[in-house]
N, C-alpha and C positions, 0 to 999 in steps of 0.2 A: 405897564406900557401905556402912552398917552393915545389919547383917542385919534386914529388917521380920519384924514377929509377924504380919502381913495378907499375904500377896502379891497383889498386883495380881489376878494372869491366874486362880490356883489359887482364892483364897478371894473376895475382894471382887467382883468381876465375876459371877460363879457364884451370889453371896448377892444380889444386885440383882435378878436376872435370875429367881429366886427369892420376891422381895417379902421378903426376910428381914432386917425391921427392927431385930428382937432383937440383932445382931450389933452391933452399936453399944454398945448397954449391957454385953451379953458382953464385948467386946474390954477388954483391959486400958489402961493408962495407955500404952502405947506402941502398941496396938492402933488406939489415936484418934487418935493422933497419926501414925499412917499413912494412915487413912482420912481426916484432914484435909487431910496433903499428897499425898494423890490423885485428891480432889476434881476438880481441873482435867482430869487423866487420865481419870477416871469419867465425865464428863460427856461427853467426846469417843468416849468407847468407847459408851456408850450410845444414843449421836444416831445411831449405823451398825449397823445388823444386817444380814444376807446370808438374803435370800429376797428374795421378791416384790415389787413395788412399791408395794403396799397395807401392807407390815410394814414396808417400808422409811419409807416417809412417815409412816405411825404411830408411829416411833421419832423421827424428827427432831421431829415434832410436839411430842408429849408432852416432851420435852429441851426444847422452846425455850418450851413454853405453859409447863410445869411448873418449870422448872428455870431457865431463862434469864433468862427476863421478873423474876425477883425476886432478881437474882444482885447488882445494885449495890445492894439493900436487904440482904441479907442478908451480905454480903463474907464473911471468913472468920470472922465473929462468933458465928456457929451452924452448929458443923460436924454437931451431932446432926440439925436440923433438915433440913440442909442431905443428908443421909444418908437420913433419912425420901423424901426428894422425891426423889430419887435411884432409892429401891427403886421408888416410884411411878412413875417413867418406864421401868422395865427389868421390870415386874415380868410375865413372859409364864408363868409356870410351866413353867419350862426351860430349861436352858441353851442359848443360844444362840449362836454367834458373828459377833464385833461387830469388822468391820477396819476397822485403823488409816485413817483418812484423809489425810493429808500434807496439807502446806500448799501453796499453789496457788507455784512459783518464779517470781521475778520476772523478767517481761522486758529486756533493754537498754531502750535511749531508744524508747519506744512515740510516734510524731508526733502520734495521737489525742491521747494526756495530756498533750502538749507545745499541742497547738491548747488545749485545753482550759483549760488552765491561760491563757491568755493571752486568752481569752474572758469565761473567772470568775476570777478575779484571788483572793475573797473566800473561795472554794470548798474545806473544808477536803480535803485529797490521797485520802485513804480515799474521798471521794465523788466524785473527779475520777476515780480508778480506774475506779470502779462504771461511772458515766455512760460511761467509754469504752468500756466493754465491750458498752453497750447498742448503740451504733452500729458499722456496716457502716461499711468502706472506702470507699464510695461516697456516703454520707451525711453521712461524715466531710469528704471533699473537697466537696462541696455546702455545706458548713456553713462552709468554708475559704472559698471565693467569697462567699460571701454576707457574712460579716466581712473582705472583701480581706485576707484573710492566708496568707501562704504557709507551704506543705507542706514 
């Protein structure tokens, strides 16, 4: 991997967390082009900060009113803008730290998503997920009887 003139942890993260819009126009021609393909990274480090559950919700909040909601209109077409709204969801006057959250791993054959799927046929997989998750074991097998289908 070639050497970035931004690093993630040391400058960018710390400049958000900061409100420090400036650094956008600062950064040079490979400066931007690091804070472009960080974006995705920034966005994830942002949504998590480590205190309370009032700072904590305030982070996700602000990440998904500010930054998320306008992500398919804005794609990678406006990395300055996209930067601007960035400092706006981090900006606490201080550095904080913001851990990594990992991706949820998938389980084997779940019988929930397997009912599910044979219920809603139509149902794209991402929401057949979701909905299994919502239901208990118990409510699961009630919902198995009631469409005669087996577990």
């Amino acid at each position: 991997m070639p050497n970035k003139e931004l690093d993630l942890f040391k400058v960018l993260i710390p400049a958000l967390d900061g409100g420090m819009r400036d650094l956008y126009d600062a950064a040079g021609e490979d400066g931007k082009k690091d804070i472009k393909n960080d974006l995705w990274n920034l966005n994830r480090y942002m949504s998590s900060v480590k205190g309370n559950r009032d700072k904590q919700e305030l982070a996700v909040f602000k990440t998904n009113e500010y930054y998320n909601k306008n992500w398919a209109v804005l794609g990678n077409k406006h990395p300055k803008l996209q930067w601007y709204i960035l400092c706006q969801c981090g900006n606490t006057g201080k550095n904080e730290f913001h851990p990594w959250i990992g991706f949820k791993k998938k389980t084997g054959d779940n019988k929930g998503i397997k009912l599910l799927e044979q219920i809603y046929p139509n149902m794209k997989q991402d929401e057949i997920e979701l909905l299994a998750q919502q239901y208990t074991t118990k409510e699961l097998k009630k919902l198995a009887e009631e469409y005669e289908i087996k577990l």
